[in-house]
Structures are given as C-alpha cells and as structure tokens.
PyMOL Python script that loads the backbone (N, CA, C, O; Angstrom):
from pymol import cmd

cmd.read_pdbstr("""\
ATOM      1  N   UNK A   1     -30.358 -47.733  28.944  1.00  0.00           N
ATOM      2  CA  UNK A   1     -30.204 -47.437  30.336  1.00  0.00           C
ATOM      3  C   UNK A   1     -31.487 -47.632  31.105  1.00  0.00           C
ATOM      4  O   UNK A   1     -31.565 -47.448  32.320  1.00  0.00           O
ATOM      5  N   UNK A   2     -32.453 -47.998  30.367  1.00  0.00           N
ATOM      6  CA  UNK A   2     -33.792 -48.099  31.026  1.00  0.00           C
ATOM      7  C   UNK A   2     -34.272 -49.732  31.054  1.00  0.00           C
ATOM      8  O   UNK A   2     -35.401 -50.150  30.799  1.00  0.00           O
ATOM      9  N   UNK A   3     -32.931 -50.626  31.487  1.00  0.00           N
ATOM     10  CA  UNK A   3     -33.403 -51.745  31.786  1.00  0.00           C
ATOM     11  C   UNK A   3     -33.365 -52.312  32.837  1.00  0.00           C
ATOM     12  O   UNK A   3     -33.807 -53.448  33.005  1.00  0.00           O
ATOM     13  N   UNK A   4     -32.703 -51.442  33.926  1.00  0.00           N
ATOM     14  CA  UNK A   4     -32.875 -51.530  35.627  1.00  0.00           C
ATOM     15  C   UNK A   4     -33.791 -50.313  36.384  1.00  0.00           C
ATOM     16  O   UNK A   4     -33.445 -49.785  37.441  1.00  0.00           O
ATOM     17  N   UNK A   5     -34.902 -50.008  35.710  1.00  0.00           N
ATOM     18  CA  UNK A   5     -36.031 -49.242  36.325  1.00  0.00           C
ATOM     19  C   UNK A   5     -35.941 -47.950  36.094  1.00  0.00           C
ATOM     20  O   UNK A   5     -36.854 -47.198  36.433  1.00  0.00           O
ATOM     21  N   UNK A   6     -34.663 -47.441  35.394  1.00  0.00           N
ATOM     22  CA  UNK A   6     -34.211 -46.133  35.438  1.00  0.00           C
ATOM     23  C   UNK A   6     -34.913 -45.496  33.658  1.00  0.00           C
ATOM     24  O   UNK A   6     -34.659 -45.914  32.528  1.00  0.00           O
ATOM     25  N   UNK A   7     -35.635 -44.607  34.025  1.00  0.00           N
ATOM     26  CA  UNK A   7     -36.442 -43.706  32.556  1.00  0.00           C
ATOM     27  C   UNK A   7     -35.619 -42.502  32.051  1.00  0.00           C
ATOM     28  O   UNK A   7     -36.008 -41.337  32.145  1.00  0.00           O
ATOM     29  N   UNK A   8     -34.237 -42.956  31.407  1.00  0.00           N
ATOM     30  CA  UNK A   8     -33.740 -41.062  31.342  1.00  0.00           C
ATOM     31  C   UNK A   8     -33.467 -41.218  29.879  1.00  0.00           C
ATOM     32  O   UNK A   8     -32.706 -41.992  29.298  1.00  0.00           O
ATOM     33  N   UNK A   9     -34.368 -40.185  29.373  1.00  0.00           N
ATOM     34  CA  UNK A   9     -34.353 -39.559  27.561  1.00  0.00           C
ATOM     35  C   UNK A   9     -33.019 -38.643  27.622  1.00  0.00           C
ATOM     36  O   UNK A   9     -32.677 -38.124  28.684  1.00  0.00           O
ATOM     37  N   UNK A  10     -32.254 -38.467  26.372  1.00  0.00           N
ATOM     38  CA  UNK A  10     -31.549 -37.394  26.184  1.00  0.00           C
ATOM     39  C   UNK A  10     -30.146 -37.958  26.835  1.00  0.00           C
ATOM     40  O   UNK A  10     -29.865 -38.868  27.615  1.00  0.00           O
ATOM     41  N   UNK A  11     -29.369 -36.899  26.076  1.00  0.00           N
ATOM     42  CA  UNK A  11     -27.881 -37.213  26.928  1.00  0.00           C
ATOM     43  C   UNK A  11     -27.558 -36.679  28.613  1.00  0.00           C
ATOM     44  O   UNK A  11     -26.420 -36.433  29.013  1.00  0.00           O
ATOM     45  N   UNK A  12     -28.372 -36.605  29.168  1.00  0.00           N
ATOM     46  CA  UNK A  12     -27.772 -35.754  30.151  1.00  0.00           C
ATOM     47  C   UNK A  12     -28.580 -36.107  31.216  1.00  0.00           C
ATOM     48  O   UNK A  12     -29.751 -36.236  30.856  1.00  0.00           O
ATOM     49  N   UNK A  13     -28.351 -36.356  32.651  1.00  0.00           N
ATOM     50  CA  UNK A  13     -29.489 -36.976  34.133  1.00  0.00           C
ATOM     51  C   UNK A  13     -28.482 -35.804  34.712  1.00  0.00           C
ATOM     52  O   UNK A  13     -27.562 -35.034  34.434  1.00  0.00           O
ATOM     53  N   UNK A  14     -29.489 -36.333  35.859  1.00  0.00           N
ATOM     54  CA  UNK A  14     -29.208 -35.715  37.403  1.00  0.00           C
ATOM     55  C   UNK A  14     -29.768 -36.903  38.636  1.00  0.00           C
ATOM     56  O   UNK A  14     -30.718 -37.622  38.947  1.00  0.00           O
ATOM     57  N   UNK A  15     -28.209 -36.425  39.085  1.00  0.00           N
ATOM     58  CA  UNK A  15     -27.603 -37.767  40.153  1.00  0.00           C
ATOM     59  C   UNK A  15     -28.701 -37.079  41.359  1.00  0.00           C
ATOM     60  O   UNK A  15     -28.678 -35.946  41.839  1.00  0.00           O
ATOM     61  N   UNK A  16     -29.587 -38.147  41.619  1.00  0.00           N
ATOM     62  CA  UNK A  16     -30.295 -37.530  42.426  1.00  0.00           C
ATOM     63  C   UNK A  16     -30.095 -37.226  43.790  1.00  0.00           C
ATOM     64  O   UNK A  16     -30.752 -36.517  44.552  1.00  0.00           O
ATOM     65  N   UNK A  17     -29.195 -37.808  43.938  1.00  0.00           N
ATOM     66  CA  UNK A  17     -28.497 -38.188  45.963  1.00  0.00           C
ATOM     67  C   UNK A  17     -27.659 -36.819  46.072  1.00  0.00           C
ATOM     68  O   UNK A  17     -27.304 -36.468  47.197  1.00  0.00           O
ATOM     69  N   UNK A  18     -27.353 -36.094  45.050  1.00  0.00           N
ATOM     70  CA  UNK A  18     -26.875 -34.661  45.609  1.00  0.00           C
ATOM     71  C   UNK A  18     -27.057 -33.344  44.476  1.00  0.00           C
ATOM     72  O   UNK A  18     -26.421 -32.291  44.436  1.00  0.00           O
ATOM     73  N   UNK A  19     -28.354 -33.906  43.433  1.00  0.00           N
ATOM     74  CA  UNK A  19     -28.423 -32.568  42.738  1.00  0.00           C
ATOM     75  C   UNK A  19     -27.357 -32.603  41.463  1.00  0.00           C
ATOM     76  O   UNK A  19     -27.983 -32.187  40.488  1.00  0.00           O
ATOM     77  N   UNK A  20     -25.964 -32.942  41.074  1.00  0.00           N
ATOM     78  CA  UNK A  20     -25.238 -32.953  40.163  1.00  0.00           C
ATOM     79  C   UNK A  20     -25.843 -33.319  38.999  1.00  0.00           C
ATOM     80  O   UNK A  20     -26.396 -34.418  38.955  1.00  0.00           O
ATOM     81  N   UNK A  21     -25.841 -32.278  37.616  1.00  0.00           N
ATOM     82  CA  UNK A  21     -25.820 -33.223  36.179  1.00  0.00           C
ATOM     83  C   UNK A  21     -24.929 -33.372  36.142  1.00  0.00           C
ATOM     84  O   UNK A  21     -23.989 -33.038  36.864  1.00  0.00           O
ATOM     85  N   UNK A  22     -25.086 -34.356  34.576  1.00  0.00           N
ATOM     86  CA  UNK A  22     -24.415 -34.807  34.058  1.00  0.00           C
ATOM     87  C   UNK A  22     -24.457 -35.150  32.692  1.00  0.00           C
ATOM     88  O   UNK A  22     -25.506 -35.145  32.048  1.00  0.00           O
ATOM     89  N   UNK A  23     -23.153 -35.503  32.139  1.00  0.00           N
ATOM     90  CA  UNK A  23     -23.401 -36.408  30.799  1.00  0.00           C
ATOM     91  C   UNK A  23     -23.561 -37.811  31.051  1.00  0.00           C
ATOM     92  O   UNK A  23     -23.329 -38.430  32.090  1.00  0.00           O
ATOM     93  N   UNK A  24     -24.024 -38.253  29.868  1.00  0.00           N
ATOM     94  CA  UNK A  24     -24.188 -39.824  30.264  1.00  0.00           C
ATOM     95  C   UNK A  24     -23.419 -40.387  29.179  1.00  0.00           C
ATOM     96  O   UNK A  24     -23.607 -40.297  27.966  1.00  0.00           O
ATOM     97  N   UNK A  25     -22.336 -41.107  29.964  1.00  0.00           N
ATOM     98  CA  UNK A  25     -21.476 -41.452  29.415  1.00  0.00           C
ATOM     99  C   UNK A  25     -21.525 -42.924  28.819  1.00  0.00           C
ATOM    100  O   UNK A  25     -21.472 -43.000  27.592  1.00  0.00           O
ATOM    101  N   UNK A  26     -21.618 -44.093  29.543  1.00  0.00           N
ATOM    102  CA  UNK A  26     -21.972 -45.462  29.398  1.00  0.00           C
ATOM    103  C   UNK A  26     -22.289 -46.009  30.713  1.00  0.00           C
ATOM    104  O   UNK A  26     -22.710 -45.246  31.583  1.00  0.00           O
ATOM    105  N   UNK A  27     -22.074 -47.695  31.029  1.00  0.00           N
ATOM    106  CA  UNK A  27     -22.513 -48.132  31.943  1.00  0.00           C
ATOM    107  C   UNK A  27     -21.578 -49.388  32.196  1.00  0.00           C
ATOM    108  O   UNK A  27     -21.414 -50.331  31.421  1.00  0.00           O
ATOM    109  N   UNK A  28     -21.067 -49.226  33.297  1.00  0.00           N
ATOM    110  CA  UNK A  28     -20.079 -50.087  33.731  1.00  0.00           C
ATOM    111  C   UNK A  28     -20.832 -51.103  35.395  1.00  0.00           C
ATOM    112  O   UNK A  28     -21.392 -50.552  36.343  1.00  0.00           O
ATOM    113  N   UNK A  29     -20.601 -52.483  35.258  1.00  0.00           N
ATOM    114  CA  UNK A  29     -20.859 -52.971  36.343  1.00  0.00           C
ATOM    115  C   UNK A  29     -22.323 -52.679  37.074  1.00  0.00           C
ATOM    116  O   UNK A  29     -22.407 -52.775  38.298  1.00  0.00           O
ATOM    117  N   UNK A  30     -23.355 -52.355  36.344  1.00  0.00           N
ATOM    118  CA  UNK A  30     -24.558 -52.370  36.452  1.00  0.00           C
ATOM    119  C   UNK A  30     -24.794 -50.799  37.175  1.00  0.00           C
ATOM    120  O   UNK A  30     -25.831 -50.386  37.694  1.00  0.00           O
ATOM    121  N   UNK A  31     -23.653 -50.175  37.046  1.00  0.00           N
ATOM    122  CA  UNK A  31     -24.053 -48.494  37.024  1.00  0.00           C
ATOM    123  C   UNK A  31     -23.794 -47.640  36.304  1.00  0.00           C
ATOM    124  O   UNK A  31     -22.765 -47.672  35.629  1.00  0.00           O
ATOM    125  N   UNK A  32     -24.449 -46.889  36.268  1.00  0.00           N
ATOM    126  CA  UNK A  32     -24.266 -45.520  35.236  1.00  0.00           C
ATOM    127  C   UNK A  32     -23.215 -44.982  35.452  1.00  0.00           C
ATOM    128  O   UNK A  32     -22.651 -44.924  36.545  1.00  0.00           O
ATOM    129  N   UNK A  33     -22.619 -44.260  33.809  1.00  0.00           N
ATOM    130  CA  UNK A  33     -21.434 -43.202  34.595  1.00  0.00           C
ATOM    131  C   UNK A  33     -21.913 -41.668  34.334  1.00  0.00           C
ATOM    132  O   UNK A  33     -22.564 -41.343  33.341  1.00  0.00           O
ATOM    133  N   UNK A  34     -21.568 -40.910  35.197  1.00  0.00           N
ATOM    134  CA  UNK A  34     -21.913 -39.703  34.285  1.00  0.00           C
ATOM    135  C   UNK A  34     -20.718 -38.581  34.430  1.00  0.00           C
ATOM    136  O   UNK A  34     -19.654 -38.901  34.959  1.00  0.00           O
ATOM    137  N   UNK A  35     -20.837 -37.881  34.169  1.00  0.00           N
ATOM    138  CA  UNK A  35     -19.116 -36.892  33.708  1.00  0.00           C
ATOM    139  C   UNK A  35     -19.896 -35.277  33.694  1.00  0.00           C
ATOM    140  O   UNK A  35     -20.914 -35.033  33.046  1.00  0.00           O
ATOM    141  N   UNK A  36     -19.276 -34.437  34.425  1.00  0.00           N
ATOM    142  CA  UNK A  36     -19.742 -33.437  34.495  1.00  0.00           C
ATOM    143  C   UNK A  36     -20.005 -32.524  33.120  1.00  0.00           C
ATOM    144  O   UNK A  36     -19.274 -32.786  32.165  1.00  0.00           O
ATOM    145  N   UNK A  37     -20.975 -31.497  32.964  1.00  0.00           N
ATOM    146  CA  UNK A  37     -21.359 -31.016  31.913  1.00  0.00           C
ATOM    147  C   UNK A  37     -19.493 -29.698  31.317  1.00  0.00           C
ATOM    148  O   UNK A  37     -19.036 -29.166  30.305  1.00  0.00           O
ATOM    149  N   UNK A  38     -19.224 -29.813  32.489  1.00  0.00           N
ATOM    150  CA  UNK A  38     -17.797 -28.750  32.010  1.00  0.00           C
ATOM    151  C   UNK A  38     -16.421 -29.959  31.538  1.00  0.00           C
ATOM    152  O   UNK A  38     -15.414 -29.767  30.856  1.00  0.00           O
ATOM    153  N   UNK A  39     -16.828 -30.962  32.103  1.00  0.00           N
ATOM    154  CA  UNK A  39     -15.765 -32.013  31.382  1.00  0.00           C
ATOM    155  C   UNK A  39     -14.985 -32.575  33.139  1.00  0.00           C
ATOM    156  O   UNK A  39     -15.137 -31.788  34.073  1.00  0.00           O
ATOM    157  N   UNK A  40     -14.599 -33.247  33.270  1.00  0.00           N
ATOM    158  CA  UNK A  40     -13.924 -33.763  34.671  1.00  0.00           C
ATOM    159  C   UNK A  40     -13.737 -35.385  34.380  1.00  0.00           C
ATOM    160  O   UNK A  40     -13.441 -36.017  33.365  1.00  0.00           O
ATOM    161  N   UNK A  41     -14.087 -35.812  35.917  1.00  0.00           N
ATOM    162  CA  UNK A  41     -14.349 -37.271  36.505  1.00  0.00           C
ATOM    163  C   UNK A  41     -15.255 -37.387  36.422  1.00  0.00           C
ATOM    164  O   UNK A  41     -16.096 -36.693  36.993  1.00  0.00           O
ATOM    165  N   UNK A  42     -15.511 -38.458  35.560  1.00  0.00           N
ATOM    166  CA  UNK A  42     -17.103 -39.406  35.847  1.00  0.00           C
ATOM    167  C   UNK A  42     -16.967 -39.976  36.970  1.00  0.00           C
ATOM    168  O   UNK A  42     -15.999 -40.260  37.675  1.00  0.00           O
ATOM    169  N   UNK A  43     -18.694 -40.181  37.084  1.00  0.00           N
ATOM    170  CA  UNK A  43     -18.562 -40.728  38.686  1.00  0.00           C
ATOM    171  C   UNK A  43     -19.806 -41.889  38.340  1.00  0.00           C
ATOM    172  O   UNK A  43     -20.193 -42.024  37.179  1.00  0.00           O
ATOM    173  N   UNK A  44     -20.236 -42.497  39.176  1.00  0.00           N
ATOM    174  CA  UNK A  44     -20.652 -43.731  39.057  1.00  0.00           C
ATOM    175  C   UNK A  44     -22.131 -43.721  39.779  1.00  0.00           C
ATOM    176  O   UNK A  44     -22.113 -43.133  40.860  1.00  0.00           O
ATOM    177  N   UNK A  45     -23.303 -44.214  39.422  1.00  0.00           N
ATOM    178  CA  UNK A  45     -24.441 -43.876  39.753  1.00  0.00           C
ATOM    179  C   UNK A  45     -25.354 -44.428  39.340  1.00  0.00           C
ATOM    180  O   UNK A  45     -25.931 -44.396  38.253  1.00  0.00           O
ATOM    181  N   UNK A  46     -25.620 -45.391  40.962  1.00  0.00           N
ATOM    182  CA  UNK A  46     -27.287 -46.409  41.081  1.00  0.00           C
ATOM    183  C   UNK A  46     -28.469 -46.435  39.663  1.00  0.00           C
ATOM    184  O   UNK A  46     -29.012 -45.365  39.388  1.00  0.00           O
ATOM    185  N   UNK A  47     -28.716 -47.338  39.055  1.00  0.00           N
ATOM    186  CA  UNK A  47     -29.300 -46.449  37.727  1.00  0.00           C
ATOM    187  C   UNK A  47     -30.503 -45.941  38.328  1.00  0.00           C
ATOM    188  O   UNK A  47     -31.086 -45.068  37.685  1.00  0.00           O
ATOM    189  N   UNK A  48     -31.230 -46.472  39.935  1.00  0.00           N
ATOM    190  CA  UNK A  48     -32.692 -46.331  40.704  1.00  0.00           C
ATOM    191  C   UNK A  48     -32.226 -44.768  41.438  1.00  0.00           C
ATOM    192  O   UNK A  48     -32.938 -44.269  42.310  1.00  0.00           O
ATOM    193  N   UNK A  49     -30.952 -44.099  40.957  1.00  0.00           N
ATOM    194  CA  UNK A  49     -30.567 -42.838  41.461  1.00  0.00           C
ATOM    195  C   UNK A  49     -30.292 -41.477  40.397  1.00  0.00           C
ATOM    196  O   UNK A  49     -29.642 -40.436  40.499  1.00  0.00           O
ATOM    197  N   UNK A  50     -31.120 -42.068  39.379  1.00  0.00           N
ATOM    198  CA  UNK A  50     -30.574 -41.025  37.976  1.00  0.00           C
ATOM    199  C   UNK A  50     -32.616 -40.602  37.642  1.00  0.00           C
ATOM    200  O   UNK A  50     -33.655 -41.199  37.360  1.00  0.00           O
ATOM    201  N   UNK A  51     -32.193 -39.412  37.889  1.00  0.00           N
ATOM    202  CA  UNK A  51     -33.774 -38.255  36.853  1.00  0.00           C
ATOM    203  C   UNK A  51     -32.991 -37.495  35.944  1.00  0.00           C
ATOM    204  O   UNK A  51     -31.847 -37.236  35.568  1.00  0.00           O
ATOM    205  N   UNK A  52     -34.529 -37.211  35.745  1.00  0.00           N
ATOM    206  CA  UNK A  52     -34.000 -36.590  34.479  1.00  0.00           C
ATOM    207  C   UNK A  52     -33.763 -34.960  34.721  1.00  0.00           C
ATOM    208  O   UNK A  52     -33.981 -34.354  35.770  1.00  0.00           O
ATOM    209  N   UNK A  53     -33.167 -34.315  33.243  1.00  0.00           N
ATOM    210  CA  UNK A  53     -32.668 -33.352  33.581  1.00  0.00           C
ATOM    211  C   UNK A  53     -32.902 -32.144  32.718  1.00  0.00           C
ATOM    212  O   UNK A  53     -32.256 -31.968  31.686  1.00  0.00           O
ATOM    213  N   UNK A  54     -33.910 -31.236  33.180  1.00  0.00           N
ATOM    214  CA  UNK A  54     -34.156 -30.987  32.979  1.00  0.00           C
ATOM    215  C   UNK A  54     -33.764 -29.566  31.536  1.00  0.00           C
ATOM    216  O   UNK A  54     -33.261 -28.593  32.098  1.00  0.00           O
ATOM    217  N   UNK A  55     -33.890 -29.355  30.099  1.00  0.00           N
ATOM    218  CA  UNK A  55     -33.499 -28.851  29.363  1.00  0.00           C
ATOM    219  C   UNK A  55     -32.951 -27.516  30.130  1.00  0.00           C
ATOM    220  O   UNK A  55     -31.721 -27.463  30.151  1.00  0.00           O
ATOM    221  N   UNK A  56     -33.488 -26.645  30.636  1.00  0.00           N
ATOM    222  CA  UNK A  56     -33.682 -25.262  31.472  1.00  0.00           C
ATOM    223  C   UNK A  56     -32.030 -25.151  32.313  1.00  0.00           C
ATOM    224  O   UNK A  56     -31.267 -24.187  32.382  1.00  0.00           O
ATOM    225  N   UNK A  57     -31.876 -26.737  32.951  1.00  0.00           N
ATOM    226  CA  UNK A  57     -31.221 -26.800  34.146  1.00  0.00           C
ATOM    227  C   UNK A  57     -29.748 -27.010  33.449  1.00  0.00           C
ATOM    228  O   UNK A  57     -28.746 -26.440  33.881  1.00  0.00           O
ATOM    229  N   UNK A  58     -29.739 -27.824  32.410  1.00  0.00           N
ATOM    230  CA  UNK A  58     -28.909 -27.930  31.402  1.00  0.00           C
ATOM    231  C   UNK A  58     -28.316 -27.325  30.739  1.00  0.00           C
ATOM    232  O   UNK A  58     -27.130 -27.517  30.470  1.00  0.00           O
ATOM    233  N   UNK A  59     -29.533 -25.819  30.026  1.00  0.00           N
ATOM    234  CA  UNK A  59     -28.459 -24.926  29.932  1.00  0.00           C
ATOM    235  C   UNK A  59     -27.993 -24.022  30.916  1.00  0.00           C
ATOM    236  O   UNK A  59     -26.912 -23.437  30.853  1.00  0.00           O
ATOM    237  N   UNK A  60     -28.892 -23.909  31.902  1.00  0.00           N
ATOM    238  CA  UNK A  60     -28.080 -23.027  32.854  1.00  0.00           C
ATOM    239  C   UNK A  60     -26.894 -23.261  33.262  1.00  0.00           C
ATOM    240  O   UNK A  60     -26.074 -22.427  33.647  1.00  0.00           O
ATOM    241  N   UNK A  61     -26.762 -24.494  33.183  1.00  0.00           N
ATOM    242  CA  UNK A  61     -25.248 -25.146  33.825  1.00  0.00           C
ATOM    243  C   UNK A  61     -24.054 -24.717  32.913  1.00  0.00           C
ATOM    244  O   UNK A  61     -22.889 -24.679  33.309  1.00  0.00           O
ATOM    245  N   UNK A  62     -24.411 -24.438  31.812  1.00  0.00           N
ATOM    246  CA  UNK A  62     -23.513 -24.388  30.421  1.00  0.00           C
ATOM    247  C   UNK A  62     -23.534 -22.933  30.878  1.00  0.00           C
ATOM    248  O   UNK A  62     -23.029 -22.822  31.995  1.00  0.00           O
ATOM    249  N   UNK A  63     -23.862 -22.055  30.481  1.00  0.00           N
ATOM    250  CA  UNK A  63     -24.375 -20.619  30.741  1.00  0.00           C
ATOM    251  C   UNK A  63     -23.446 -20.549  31.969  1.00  0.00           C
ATOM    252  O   UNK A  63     -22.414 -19.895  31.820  1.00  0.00           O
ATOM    253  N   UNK A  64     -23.650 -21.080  33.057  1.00  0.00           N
ATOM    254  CA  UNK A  64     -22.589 -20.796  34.339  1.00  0.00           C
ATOM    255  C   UNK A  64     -20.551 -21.226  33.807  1.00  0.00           C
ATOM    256  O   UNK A  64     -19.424 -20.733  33.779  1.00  0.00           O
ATOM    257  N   UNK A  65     -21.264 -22.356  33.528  1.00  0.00           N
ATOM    258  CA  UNK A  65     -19.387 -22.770  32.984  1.00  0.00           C
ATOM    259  C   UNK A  65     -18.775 -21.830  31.559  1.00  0.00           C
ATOM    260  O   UNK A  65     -17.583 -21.898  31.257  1.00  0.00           O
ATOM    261  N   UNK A  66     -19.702 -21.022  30.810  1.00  0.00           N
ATOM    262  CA  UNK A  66     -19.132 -20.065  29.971  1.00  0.00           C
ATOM    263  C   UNK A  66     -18.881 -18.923  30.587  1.00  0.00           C
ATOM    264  O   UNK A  66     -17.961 -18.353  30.000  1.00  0.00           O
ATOM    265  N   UNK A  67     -19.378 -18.146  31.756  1.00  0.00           N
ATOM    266  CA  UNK A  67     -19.590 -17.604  32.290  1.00  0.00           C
ATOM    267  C   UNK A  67     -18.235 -17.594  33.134  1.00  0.00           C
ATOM    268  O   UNK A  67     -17.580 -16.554  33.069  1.00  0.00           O
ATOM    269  N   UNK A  68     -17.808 -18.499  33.814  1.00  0.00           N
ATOM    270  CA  UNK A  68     -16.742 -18.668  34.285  1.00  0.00           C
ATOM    271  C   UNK A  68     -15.410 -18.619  33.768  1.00  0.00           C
ATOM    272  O   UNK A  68     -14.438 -17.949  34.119  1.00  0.00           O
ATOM    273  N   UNK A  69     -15.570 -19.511  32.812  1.00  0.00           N
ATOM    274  CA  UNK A  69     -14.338 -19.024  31.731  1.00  0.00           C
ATOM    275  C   UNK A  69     -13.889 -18.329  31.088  1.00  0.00           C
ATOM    276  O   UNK A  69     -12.797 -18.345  30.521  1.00  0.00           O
ATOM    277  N   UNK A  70     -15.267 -17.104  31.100  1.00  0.00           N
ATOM    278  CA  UNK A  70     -15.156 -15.913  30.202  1.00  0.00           C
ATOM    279  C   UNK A  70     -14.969 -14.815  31.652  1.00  0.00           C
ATOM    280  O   UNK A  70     -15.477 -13.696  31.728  1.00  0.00           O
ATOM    281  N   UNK A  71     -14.438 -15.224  32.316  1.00  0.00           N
ATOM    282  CA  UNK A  71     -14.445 -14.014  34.047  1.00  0.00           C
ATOM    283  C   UNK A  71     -12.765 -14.468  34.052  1.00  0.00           C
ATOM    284  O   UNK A  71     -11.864 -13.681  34.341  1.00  0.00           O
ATOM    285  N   UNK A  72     -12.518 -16.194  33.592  1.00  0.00           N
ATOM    286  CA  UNK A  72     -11.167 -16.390  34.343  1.00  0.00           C
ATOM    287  C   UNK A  72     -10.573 -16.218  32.782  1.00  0.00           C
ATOM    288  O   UNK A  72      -9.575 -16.922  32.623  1.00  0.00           O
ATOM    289  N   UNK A  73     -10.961 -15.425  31.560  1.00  0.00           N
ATOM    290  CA  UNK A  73      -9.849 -15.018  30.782  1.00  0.00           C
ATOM    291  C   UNK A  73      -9.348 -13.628  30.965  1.00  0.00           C
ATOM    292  O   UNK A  73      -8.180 -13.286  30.781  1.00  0.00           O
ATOM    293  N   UNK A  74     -10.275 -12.892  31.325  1.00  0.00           N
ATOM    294  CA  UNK A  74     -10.531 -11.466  31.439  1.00  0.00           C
ATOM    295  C   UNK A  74      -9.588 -11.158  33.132  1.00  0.00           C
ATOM    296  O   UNK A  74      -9.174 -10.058  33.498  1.00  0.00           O
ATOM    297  N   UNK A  75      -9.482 -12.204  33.744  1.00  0.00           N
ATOM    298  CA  UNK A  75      -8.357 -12.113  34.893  1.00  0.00           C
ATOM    299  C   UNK A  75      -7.084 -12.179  34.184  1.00  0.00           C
ATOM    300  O   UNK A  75      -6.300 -11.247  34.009  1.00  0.00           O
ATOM    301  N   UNK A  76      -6.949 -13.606  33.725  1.00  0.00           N
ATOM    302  CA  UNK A  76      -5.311 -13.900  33.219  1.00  0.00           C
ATOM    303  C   UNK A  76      -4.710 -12.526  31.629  1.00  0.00           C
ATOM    304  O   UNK A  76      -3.602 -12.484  31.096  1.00  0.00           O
ATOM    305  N   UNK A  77      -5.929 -11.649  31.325  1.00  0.00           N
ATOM    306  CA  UNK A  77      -5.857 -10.581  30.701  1.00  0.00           C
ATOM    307  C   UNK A  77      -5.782 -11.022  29.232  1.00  0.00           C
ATOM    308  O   UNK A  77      -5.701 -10.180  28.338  1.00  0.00           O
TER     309      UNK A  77
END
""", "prot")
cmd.dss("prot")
cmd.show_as("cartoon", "prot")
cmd.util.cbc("prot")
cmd.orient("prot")
C-alpha cells in the first residue's frame, strides 16, 4: 500500500478527511478500502488520505464497540 506515497504499518489507518479507522482491507482501482473496526461497509480511500493509526486509538475503538454490545445485551435482557 505504500506505492502511491501512502506509509501505513499494521492492519488498521485512519481516513484522514473525517477521523474514521479502519481495517485495511485491499485495494481496488488505485484506492484503498477500509471497513470499520466493528465490521460494516468498506469505504474507499485516496491512498495520499490514509495515516496511521494509532495502537491507543485502536483499542479504544474496540473498548467502545464491546462496550456497546455489552449495554445493548443487558437491554434485550
């Protein structure tokens, strides 16, 4: 992924044009895809628009999406 200017180690960037990680999925049509860390739609992304991401930010994101799922079991009881 680092043959159109773009430097990202590890499985995981951040789409820089609005803050979103991601996984890094592959590369279609000379852009990145990346797929949210809880699972969704990949979305598609400039490779001159992908940083990196930071370990910290990565798990927090995980930490929030367990977090959530463990609030929306404890609703459905």
């Amino acid at each position: 992924m680092s043959d159109e200017g773009a430097q990202v180690v590890g499985p995981y960037a951040r789409d820089v044009r609005d803050g979103r990680l991601g996984e890094l999925m592959g590369r279609v049509g000379g852009r990145v895809q990346l797929r949210p860390l809880g699972g969704g739609r990949e979305w598609d992304v400039p490779p001159e628009c992908l940083g990196e991401a930071a370990p910290a930010d990565v798990l927090r994101e995980r930490v929030r999406l367990l977090n959530r799922e463990a609030r929306r079991r404890v609703e459905l009881g």
